[in-house]
N, C-alpha and C positions, 0 to 999 in steps of 0.2 A: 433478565436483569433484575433479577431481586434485591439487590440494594440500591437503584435509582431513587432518587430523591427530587423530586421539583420544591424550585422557590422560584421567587419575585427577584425582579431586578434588585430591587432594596433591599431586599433579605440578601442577596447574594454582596451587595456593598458593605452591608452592614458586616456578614460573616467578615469580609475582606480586613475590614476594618480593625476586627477585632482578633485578625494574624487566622482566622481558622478554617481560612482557604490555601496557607501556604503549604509546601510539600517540607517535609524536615528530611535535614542530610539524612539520618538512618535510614528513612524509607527509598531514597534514592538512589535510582542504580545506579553507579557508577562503570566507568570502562576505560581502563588503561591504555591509551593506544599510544606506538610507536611514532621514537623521533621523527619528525619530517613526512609522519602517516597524510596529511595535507598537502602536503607542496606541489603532489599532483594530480591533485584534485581539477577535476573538469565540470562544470554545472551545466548540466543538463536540462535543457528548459523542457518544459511539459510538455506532449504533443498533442495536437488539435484532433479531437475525434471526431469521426463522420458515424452521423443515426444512421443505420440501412436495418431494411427487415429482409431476414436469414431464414431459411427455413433449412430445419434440419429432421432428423429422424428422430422419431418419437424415444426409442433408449439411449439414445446420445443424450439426450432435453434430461432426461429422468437421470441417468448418470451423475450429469455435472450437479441435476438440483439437490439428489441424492449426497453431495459433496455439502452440503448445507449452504448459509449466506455466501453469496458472491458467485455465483454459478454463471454469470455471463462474464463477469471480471476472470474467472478462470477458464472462461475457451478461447476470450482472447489472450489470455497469456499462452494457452497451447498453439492457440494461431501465430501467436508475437513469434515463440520459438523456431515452428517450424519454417518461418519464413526467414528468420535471422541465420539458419540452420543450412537454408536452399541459395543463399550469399553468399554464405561463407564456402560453398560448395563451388558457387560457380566463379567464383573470387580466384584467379590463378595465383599461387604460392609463389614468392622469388627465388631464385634459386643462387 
């Protein structure tokens, strides 16, 4: 992160102050969504995660870290998958 910057609370007031903490429309993404793209919107509240220590195979470990930052955040998403995956399997279809 080469262009991190630190200041003070005050310094960061002061910027505020002075408009030069605000984002300007040009830099702003924008995204077009569709009429009614809301309406069925469901909010999903957070889920509670449980600490456990996992012990896995040494290139599995290397793999994920090999994936750079977030390498426990990504085996649980490979775990989230397969387990939504092994549901939806055993989930019978209506016919």
């Amino acid at each position: 992160m080469k262009n991190t910057k630190s200041a003070s609370l005050d310094a960061l007031r002061a910027m505020h102050d002075h408009g030069e903490t605000t984002v300007t429309s040009e830099s702003a993404e924008t995204t077009d969504l569709p009429e009614g793209f809301w309406d069925t919107a469901i909010v999903e509240e957070p889920r509670t995660k449980k600490a456990v220590s996992l012990r896995v195979d040494p290139d599995i470990l290397e793999y994920f870290k090999g994936q750079g930052n977030g390498h426990l955040t990504k085996m649980h998403a490979v775990l989230r998958s397969y387990v939504d995956a092994q549901r939806k399997l055993a989930t019978p279809t209506p016919k």
